[in-house]
N, C-alpha and C positions, 0 to 999 in steps of 0.2 A: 469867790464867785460860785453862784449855784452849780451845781449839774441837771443837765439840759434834762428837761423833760421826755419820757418815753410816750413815743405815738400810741396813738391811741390802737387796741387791738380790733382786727374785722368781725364784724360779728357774720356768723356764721350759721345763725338759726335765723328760722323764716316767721315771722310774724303770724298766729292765726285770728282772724275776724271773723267776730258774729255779728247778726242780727241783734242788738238790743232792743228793738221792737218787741220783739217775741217775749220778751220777758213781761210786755205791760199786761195785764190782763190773767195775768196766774194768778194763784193763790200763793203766797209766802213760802208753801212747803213747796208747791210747785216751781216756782221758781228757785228756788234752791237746789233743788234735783239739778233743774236744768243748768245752773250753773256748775254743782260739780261736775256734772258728764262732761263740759265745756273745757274746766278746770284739768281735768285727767287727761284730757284731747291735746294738751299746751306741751311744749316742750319743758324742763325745768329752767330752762334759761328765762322762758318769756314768764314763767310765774316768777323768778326774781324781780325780772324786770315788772309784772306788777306790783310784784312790794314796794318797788322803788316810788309807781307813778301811786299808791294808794298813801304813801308817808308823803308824798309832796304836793299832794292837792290843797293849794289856797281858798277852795269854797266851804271846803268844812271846818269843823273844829280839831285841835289835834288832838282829840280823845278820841274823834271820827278817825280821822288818818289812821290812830295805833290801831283800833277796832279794826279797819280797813287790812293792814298792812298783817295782822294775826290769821285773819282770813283768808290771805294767800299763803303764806307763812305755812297755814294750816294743809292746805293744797298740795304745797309743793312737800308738805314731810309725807304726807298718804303717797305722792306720787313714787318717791323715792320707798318708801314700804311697800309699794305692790313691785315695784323692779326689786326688793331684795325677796319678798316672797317668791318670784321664781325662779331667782337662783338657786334660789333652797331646793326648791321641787325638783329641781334639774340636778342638781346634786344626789338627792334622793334618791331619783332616777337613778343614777351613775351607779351609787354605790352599789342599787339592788342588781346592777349590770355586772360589774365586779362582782358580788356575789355568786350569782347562779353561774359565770364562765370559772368563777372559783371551783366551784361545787364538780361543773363536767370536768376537769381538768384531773381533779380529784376521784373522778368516774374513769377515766381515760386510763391512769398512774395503775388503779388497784387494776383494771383488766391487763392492762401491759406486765405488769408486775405477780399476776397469779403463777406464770408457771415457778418462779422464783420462790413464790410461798407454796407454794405445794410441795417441792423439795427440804424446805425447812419442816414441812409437818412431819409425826410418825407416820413410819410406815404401818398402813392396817393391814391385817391376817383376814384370813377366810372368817367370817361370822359361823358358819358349819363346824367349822372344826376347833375343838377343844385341846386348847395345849395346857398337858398339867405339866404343874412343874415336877422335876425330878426329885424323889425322896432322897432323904442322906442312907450311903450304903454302907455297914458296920465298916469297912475300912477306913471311912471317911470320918468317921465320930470322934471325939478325940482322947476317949475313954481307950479306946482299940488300939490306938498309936502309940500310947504312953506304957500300957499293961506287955509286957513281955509273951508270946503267946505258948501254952501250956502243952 
């Protein structure tokens, strides 16, 4: 025995219509414009669903249909390329966000952190004042320690 067919799912996107009118009376580029701006306007659901209706039209040829069916095809991979182009950008964003709270944070640490390094540096002397060092004094030689004295 088969197993029962699953219902069909609801669709959930909204259909958009145009004026096809408006198309008569352009020039070929023009109307091309105006259908991708149309095209971009679509959900990607209703450009699948064009491919569907551009492969199963019975009034053209199915060289037309596949020609048809690339053309949306075509649509809906731009549409999906401008939705990843700005996740990228938004990412970008992020990371430059991440960056710069990097950076003050890193601002923040060395100012909390200076009197700590200030304790690790040498201590300095007066710039004025001149410390020589102490010369060796004949007790200290080792000539003087060794010789017996006379």
């Amino acid at each position: 025995m088969p197993a029962p067919f699953d219902p069909d799912p609801p669709r959930n996107w909204q259909r958009k219509l145009y004026d096809e009118s408006k198309l008569d009376g352009l020039s070929r580029r023009e109307a091309s414009a105006l259908e991708t701006d149309r095209d971009m306007a679509k959900s990607v659901e209703q450009l699948v669903c064009d491919v569907h209706e551009e492969t199963h039209d019975p009034g053209r040829t199915p060289l037309e249909n596949i020609a048809g069916a690339q053309k949306r095809t075509t649509s809906m991979l731009a549409r999906v390329a401008l939705s990843s182009e700005k996740v990228a950008d938004r990412m970008l964003a992020l990371t430059w966000a991440i960056g710069i709270m990097t950076a003050i944070i890193v601002v923040f640490a060395a100012i909390a952190a200076w009197p700590v390094i200030r304790e690790w540096l040498p201590k300095s002397t007066d710039d004025t004042a001149i410390v020589a060092s102490p010369s060796p004094s004949a007790s200290a030689s080792p000539a003087a320690s060794v010789v017996p004295p006379l």
